[in-house]
C-alpha positions as CSV (number, residue, x, y, z in Angstrom):
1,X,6.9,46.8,98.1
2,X,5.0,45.5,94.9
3,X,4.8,49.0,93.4
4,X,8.6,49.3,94.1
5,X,9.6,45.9,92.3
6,X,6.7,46.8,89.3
7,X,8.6,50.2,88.7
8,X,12.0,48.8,88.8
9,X,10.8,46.1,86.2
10,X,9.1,48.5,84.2
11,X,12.7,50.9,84.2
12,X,14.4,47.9,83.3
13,X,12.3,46.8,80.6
14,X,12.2,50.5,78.8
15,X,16.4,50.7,79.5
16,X,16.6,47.3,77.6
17,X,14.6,48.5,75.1
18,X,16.0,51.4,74.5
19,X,19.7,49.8,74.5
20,X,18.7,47.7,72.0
21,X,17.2,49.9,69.5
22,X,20.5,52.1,69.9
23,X,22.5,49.1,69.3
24,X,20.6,47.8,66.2
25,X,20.6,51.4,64.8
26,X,24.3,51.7,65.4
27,X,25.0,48.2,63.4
28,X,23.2,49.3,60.4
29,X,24.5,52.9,60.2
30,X,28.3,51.4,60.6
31,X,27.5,49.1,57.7
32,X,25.4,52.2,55.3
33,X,29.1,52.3,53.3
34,X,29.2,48.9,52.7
35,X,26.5,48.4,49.8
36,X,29.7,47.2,47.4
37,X,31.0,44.9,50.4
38,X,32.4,41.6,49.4
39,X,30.6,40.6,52.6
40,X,27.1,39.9,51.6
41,X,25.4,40.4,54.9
42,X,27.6,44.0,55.1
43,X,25.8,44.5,51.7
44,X,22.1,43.6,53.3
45,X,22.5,45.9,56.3
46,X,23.4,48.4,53.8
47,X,20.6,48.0,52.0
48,X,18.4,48.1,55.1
49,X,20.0,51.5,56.0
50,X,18.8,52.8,52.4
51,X,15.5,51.3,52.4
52,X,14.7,54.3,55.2
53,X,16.2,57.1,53.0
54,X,13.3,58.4,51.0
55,X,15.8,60.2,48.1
56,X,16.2,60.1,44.7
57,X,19.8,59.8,45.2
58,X,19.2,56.4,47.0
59,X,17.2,55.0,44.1
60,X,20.2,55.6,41.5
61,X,22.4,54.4,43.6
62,X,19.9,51.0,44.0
63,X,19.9,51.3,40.5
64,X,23.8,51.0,39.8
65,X,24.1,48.6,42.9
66,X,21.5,46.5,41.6
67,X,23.6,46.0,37.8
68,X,26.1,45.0,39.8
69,X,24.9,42.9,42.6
70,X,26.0,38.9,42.0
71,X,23.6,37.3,44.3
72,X,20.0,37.1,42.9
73,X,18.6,37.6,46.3
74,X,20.1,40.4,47.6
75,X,19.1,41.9,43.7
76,X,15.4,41.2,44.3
77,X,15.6,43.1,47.7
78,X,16.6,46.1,46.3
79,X,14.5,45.8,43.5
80,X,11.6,46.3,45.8
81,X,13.2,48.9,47.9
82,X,13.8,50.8,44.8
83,X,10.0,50.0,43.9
84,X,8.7,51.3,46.7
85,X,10.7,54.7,47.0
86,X,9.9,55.3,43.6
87,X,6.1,54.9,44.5
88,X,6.6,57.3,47.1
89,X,8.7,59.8,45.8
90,X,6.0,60.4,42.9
């Protein structure tokens, strides 16, 4: 009866899991268009998307998004995405 109650846990841990991994990946990837939102958090889930897209596309696009970016903080964040891509795309 344990075992039965562990392995029910343990399947319901892994489904929750797995629902929410699906659900944040589905958030970010609706918001990927939105790096020239007016919404400012639509703008930092888009720049979460592009901080996993290792191109050099994505860093001129950082680049113009970053000339045009009013807030200073959402600016620094892509500064260092486009940072870091540029140190790994060399």
């Amino acid at each position: 009866m344990k075992a039965t109650r562990t392995l029910v846990v343990s399947i319901g841990a892994v489904a929750g899991l797995a629902l929410g991994w699906f659900l944040a990946g589905r958030h970010v990837t609706r918001h990927r268009a939105d790096l020239f939102s007016a919404s400012r958090i639509k703008r930092l889930a888009a720049l979460s998307y592009l901080a996993g897209q290792e191109r050099v596309e994505t860093v001129r696009l950082l680049k113009d998004y970053i000339a045009w970016e009013p807030t200073a903080a959402l600016r620094k964040r892509a500064g260092r995405i486009v940072a870091r891509l540029e140190s790994q795309l060399t």
